[in-house]
N, C-alpha and C positions, 0 to 999 in steps of 0.2 A: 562624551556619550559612552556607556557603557556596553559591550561587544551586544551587536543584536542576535548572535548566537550562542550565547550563554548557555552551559547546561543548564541542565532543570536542577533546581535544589531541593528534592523528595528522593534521594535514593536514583534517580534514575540518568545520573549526571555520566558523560562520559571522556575520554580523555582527547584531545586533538589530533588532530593528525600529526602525523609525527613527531612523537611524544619520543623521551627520550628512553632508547634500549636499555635489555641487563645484558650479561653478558653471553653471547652465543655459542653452545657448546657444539654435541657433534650434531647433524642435521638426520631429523628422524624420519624416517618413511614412513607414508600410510598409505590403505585402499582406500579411502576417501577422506577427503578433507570439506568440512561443509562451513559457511560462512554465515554467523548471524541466527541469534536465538529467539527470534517471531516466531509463531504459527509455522513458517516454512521450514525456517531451521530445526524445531524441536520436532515439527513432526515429520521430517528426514530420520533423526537422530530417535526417535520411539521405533519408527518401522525398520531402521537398519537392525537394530538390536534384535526386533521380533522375528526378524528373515536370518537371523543369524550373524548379520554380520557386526565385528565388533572392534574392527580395527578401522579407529575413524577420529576424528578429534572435531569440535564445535568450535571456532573463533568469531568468539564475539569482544567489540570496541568498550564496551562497557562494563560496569562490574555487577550485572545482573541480568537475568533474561527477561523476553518480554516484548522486544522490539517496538512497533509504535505503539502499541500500550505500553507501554513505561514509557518514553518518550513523552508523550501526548498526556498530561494530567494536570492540564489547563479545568477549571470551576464549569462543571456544567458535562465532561466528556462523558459521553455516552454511545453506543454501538446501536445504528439504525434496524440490523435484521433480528431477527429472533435469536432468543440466547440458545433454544436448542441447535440452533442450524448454523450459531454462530460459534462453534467449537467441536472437536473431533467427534467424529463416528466412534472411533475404540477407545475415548474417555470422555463420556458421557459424566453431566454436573447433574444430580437432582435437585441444587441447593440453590439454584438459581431465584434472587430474589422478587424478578418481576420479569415480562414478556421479554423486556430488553434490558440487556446486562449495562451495568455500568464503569467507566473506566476501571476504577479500582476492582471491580470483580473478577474481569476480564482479567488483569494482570496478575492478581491472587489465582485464578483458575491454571495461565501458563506458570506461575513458577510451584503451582501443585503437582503440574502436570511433568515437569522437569526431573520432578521428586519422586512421585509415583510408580515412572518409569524406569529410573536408575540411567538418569541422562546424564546428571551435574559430573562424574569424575570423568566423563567425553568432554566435557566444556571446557576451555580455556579462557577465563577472562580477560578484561584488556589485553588484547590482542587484536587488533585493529589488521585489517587486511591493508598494505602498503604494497603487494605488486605480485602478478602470477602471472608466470612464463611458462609456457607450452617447450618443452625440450623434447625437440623431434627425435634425438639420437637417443633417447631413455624410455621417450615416449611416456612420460609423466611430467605434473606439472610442479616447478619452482614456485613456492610460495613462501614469500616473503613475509613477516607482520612484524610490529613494531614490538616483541618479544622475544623477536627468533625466526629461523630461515628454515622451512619444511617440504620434503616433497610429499606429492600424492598420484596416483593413477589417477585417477578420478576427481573433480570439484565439483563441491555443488555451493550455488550463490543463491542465499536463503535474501536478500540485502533489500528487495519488496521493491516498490514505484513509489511509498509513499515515506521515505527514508529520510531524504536530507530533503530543508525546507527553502522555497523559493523566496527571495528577498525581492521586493521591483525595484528597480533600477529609478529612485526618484531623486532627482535635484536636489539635495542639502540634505542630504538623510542623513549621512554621516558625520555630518556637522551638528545635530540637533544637540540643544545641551541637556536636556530632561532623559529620562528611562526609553529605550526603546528594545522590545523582544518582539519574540515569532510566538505564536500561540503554541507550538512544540516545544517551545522553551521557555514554558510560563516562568517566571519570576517567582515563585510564593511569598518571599522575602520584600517585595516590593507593595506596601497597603496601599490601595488605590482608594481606602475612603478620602471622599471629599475633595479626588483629585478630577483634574478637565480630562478627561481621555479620549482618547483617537483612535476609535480602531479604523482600520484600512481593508477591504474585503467581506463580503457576507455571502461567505460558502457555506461548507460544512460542517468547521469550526467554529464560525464564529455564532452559527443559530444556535449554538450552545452555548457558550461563553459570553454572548453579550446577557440573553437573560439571568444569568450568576451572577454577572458584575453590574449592574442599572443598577438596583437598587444602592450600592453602598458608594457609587460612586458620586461625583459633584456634577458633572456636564460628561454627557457623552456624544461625540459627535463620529457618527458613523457613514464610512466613505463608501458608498457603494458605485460601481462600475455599471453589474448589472443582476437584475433583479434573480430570484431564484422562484422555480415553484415550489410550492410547500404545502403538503398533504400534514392530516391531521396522523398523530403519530399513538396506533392503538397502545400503549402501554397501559399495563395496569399488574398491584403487585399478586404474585402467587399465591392462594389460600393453603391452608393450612391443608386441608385436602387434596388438594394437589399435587402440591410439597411431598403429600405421602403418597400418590397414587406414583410417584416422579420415583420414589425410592423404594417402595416394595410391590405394583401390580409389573410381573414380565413382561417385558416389549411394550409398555406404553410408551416410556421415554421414547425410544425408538420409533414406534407408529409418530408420532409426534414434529419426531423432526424430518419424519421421510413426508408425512402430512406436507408440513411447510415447505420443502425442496421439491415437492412437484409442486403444488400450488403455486412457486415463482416462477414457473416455467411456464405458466398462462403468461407473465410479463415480456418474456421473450416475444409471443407470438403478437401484443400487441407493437411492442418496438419495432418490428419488423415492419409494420404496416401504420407508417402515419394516420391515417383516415380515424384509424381504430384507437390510437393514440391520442387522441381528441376526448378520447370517452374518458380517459385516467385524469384527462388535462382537467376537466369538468370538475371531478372531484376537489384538484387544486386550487380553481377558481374561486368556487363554494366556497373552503375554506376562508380564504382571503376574502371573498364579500362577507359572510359569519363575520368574522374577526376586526374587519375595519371598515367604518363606517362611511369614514370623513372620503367623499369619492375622488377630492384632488389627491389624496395622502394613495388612494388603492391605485390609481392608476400610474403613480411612480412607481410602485411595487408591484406592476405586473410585467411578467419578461413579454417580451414580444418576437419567441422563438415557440418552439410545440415541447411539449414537455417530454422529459428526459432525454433533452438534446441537449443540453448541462444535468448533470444529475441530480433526479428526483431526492426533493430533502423533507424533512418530518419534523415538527415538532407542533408544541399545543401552547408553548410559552415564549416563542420568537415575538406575534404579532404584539400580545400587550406589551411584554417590553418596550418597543420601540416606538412604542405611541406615549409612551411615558413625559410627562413635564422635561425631564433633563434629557431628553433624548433627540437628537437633531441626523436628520436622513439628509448626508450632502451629495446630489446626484451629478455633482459637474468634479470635473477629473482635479486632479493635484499637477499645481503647478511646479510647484516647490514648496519645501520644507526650510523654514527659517531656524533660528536658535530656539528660540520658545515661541514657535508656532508654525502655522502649517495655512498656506495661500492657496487659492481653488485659483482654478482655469477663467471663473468667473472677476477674479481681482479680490476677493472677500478674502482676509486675513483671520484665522482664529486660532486664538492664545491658547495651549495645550501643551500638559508635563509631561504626558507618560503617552507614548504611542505602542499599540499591538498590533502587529500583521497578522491579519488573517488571509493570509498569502498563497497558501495550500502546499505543493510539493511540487520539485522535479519530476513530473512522469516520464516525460518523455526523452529526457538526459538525464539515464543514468549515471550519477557519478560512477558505481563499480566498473562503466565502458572505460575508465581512465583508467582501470588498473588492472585490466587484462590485456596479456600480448598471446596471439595465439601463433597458427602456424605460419613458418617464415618470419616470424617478428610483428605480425600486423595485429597494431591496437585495434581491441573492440570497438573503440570509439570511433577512431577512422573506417570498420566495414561497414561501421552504422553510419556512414555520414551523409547517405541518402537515405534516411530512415533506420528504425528501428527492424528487426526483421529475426523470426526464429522457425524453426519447425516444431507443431505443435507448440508454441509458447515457449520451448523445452531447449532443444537441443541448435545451434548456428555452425552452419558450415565453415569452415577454416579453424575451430576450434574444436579439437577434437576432447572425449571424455570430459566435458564441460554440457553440465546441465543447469540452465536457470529454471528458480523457483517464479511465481509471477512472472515471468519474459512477456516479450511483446503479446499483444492483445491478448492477455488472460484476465484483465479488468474485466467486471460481471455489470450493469447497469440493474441487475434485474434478480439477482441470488446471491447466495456467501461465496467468500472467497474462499471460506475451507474446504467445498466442496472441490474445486479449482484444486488448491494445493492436495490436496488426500489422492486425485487423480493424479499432478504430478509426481508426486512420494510413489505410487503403484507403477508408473513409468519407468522412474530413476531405479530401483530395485530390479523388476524385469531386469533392466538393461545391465544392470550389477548381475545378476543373475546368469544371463545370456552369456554374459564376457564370461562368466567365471565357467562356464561350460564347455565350449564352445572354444576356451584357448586363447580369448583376446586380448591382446593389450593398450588395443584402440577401437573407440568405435567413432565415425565421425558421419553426420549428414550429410547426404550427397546434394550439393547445390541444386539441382535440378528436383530434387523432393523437397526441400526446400520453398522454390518458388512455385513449385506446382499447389502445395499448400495456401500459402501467402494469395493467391490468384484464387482461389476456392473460397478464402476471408474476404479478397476485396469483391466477391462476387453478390457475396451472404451480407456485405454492409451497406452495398448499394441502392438506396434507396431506402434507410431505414433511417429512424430518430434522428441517426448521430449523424449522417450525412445528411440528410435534406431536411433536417428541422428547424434550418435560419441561423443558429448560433455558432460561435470559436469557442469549444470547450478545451480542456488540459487535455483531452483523449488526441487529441490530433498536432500533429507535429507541425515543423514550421512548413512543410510543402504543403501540406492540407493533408494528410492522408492520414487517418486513423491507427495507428499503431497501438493502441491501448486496450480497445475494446473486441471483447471474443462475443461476435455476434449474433449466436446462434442459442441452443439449448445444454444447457450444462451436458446432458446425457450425451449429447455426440464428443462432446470436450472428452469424458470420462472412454465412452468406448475406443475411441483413437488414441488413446492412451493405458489404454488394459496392459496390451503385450507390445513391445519394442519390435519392428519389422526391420527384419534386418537388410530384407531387398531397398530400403532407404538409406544405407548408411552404407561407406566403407569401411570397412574392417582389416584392422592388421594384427597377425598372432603374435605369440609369446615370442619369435625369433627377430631379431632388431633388424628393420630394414627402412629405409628412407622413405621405399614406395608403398601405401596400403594392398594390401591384398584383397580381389575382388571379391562380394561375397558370391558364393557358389551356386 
């Protein structure tokens, strides 16, 4: 069997983990070092430059930007929220060719946007993050990557929740003798006409990518768990008119995508309140009786949780697909995975070459918790070992000058995540900002603002979709507790993060001491 984590073979391939170094010369300093060229990482690396600052460097694993769009360009990939709201405030696309952008435009827009900027001579390619130590007596952190050894004052980990991909842990997987990938790591190189295939999952990937591949395939037998709801997905292309009202009337674009980023903010207020959440389910339901007739085939395919308590999915070309002659819904679990085939729970064996996980992502284990040690020596991953946990998404105590882009509960159910990231980028600069004033050479959250926040989260999730709506989504860790999702209104996200308070952090000045200095 061939590695089920294969790069993707379009450009978007990247190197393993510890791949082999050149040679290390003297070790360079910077004021920031940012990790990862997504959405978070370039638009770190546009606003440092615009604030002035210009001593920083990009490490990104791959040899191109883009993060999960480049990754992600499995047949069918496409971005559920609108393209205006799905891309920066200060670079705005008028060229967008329909309501919702599609993989490949998405990824042509960031490596525009890289360009535009004057991002690329910050970036370092392949340069893979392999280890970053907090050195209390320098008070800047050791970073290590598979190119060379660098410090920084300051990190920022651009590296996302939806980064490396989850394999399930099943019975003979890695024994199988046919093709097996993860939908992040399509194959291109692998023709699936005419072949039996098996996907495993029907999330969010895979409502795209199975309609792509049905037709050209011989048998597809699709393993579902559990059902998803699926609204009808308004897309339609941009008129020619449009097109130009988008590139020469001022402030349409703009009214446009402010339009859309309040209007998502009615979504919040129904998540908030299951009752009212019933009324979106409606529209879900619709769909699904519209689309399938046959009422033993709809009643497999309806979840029996409240909707957007797994996350609300869209499309207009899931349902025919799967009703298709070659298409087979197996709702009983996997037992194991034989050589050339694949046995249900139920004792049924079916013969199958080429297996695809639609598997989704590590949210909630981040690998980058593997590769930070902060103060006193303590791995991330050990402070997180009762949960995920940040201030503001942003900032974790015992890790001082270390800022995560998405950290815990910045996942949206309900808006874009660039809205998300544009408020963390206004944070990380402040607080760039504040240090550079002000004398500092640390700024670190003070555990008690910390939890006081986190207690304010679990207050605002209580009682909403993702808690009381019957399902175990990826947003929730193994204790039950929601780490994923920010569950309130983007606009309180953005204003708690305008300006860095510094009565929440400890602070220590330019003169090297072991103990922070309290703020004043």
């Amino acid at each position: 069997m061939t590695s089920i984590l294969e790069p993707a073979k379009d450009g978007g391939a990247r190197p393993t983990t510890g791949a082999a170094e050149k040679g290390r010369g003297p070790t360079r300093h910077l004021r920031v070092a940012v990790i990862g060229t997504g959405f978070s990482g370039l638009g770190t690396a546009v606003r440092l430059l615009q604030s002035g600052i210009d001593d920083f460097l990009v490490f990104e694993r791959a040899d191109e930007v883009g993060g999960t769009w480049r990754d992600n360009s499995y047949p069918g990939c496409a971005c559920d929220v609108m393209s205006h709201l799905y891309s920066f405030s200060f670079a705005r696309n008028p060229n967008w060719k329909s309501t919702f952008a599609s993989r490949d435009e998405l990824y042509a827009y960031l490596r525009d946007t890289a360009d535009r900027f004057g991002v690329r001579p910050h970036i370092r390619f392949q340069h893979e993050l392999l280890a970053a130590r907090w050195d209390e007596g320098e008070r800047h952190w050791k970073i290590e990557t598979s190119q060379g050894d660098y410090t920084a004052q300051f990190l920022v980990t651009g590296t996302g929740y939806l980064s490396e991909a989850a394999v399930p842990d099943i019975k003979g997987l890695s024994d199988f003798q046919g093709k097996v990938f993860h939908s992040s790591r399509w194959d291109h190189e692998h023709d699936l006409t005419g072949r039996r295939v098996a996907v495993i999952g029907t999330g969010a990937s895979a409502i795209q990518f199975v309609p792509a591949i049905q037709p050209e395939v011989g048998q597809l037998d699709l393993y579902q768990r559990t059902p998803a709801w699926i609204g009808p997905k308004p897309d339609k292309a941009n008129s020619e008119l449009h097109t130009k009202m988008l590139r020469s009337l001022p402030g349409y674009q703009q009214f446009r995508r402010g339009f859309n980023m309040w209007g998502r903010e009615i979504l919040a207020f129904f998540w908030k309140r299951p009752k009212l959440a019933e009324k979106v389910q409606k529209m879900a339901s619709d769909h699904l009786e519209k689309s399938v007739k046959d009422e033993a085939l709809r009643k497999r395919l309806t979840p029996d949780y409240l909707v957007a308590c797994k996350r609300l999915l869209f499309s207009n070309t899931w349902y025919p697909a799967i009703q298709q002659p070659n298409v087979e819904i197996v709702t009983e679990g996997i037992a194991e995975v034989r050589a050339n085939s694949i046995v249900g729970t139920d004792g049924v064996e079916r013969e199958v070459d080429t297996i695809i996980l639609g598997t989704g992502f590590r949210a909630t284990d981040r690998p980058v918790a593997r590769q930070i040690w902060g103060r006193g020596g303590v791995q991330l991953r050990e402070a997180w070992k009762d949960g995920m946990s940040a201030h503001r998404g942003t900032t974790i105590a015992g890790f001082p000058n270390l800022f995560m882009m998405l950290g815990p509960n910045t996942a949206l159910g309900h808006s874009s995540q660039t809205v998300m990231i544009e408020a963390q980028v206004q944070y990380v600069v402040d607080s760039l900002q504040q240090a550079q004033k002000h004398g500092l050479s640390s700024i670190e959250v003070r555990q008690e603002a910390q939890d006081a926040y986190n207690l304010k989260l679990d207050k605002h999730l209580d009682g909403t979709v993702w808690m009381s709506g019957g399902c175990k989504s990826w947003y929730l860790d193994e204790s039950g507790r929601n780490t994923s999702i920010f569950p309130t209104y983007t606009w309180r996200f953005r204003r708690g993060t305008k300006r860095l308070d510094l009565s929440e952090y400890e602070l220590a000045s330019q003169v090297r001491s072991t103990k922070p200095v309290p703020h004043q």
